[in-house]
NUDREN-605631 format. One record per residue (C-alpha): x, y, z. Coordinates in steps of 0.05 Angstrom, whole numbers, plus 5000, padded with zeros to 4 digits. Layout:
NUDREN-605631
<u=X | v=Y | w=Z>
...
END
This chain:
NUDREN-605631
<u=3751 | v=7440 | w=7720>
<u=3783 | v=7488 | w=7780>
<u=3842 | v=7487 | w=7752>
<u=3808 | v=7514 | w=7681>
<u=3772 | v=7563 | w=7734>
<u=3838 | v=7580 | w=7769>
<u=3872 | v=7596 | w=7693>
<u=3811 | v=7643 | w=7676>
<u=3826 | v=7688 | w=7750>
<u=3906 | v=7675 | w=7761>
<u=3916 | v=7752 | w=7732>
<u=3866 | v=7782 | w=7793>
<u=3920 | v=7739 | w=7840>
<u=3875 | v=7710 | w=7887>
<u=3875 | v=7630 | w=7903>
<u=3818 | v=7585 | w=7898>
<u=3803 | v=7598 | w=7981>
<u=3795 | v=7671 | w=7967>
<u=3752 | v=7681 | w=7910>
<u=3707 | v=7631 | w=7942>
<u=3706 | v=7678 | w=8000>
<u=3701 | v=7744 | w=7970>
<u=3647 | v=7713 | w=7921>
<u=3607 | v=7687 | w=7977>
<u=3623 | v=7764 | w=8016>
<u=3588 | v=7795 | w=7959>
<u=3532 | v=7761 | w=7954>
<u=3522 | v=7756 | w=8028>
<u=3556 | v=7831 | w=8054>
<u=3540 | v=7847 | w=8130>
<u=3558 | v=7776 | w=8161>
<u=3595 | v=7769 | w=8218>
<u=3661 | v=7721 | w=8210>
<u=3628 | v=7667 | w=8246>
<u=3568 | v=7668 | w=8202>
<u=3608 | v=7655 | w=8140>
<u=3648 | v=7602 | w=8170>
<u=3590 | v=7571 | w=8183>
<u=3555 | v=7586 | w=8118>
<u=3619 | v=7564 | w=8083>
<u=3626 | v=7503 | w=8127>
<u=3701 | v=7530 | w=8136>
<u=3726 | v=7527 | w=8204>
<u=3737 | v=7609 | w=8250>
<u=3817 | v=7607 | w=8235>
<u=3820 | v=7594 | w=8164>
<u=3768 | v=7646 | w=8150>
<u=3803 | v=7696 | w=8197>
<u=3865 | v=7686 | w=8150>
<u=3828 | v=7690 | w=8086>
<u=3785 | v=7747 | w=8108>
<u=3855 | v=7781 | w=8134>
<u=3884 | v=7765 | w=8061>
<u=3836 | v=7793 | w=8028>
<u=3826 | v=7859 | w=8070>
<u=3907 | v=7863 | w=8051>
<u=3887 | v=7867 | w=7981>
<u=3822 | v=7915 | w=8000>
<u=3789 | v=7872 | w=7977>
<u=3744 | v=7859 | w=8038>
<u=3731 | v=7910 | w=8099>
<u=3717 | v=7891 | w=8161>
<u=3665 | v=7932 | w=8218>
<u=3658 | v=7926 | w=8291>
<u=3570 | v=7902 | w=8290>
<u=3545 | v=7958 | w=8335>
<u=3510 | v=7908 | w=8370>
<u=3572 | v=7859 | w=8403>
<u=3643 | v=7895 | w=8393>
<u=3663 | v=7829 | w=8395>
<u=3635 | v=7813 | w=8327>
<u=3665 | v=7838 | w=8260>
<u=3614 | v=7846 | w=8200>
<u=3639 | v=7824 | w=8134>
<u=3631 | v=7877 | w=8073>
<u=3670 | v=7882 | w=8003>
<u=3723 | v=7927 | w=7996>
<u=3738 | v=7981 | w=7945>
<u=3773 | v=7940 | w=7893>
<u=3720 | v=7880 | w=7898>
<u=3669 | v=7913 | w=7858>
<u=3721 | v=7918 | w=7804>
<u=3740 | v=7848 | w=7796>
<u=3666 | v=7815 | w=7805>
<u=3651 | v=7815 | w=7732>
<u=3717 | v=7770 | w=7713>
<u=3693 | v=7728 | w=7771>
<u=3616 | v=7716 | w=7755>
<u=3643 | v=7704 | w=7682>
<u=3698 | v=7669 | w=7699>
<u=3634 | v=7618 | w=7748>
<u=3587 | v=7624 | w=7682>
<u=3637 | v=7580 | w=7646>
<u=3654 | v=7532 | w=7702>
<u=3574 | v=7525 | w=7724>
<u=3558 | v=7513 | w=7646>
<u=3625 | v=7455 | w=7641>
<u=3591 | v=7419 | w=7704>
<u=3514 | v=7421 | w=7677>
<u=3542 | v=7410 | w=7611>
<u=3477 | v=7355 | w=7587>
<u=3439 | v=7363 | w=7651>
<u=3372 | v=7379 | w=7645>
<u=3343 | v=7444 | w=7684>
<u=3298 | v=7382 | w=7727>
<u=3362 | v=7344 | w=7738>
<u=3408 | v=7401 | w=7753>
<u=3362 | v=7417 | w=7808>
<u=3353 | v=7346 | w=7832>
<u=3430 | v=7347 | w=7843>
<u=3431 | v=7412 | w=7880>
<u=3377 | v=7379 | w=7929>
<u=3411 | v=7316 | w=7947>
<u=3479 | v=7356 | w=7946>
<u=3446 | v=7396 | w=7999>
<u=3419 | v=7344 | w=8033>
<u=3475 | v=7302 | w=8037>
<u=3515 | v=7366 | w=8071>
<u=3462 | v=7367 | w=8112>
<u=3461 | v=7298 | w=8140>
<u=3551 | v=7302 | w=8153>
<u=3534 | v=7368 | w=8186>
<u=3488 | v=7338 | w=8232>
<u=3523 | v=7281 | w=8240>
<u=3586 | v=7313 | w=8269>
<u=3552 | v=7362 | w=8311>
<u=3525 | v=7307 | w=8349>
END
């Protein structure tokens, strides 16, 4: 199925990593980098190189948070708006192949224990 996914967005060039990222950056703008690792459950680095990736592209932009200068705020870039509709159609199909006979009900009973079974590893390697 991501490799039907990666067909339908090889011509915007990005890999599977990025869109994630920029998809999730959208939906989310203003978090700091360590905010999205964490709501990606993607380790600091990787993101860092990612985020830097994508800012290459301008797809992505980066902003000091006026409240710690240590802390860079996450925001899309000017080319992102651009290529969001080939993404979100490019999701439609992929989300309709994987609930392809699943009820609304069970659909949603999937996303809970999906969620709570993330939950549970999370905890259980923080401890």
């Amino acid at each position: 199925m991501r490799k039907g996914f990666d067909r339908r967005v090889r011509s915007l060039g990005l890999t599977r990593p990025q869109w994630r990222v920029l998809v999730y950056v959208m939906q989310n703008e203003g978090l700091s980098q360590s905010m999205l690792a964490r709501a990606m459950d993607i380790e600091r680095a990787p993101v860092g190189q990612l985020l830097r990736a994508l800012e290459a592209l301008r797809l992505v932009r980066r902003v000091r948070s006026s409240a710690d200068q240590r802390e860079w705020l996450i925001y899309g870039g000017e080319g992102s708006r651009d290529m969001m509709p080939q993404l979100v159609e490019a999701a439609s199909w992929l989300r309709g192949v994987y609930f392809q006979g699943l009820t609304r009900s069970e659909e949603q009973m999937l996303h809970r224990i999906l969620e709570r079974m993330r939950s549970n590893l999370s905890y259980e390697l923080e401890r």
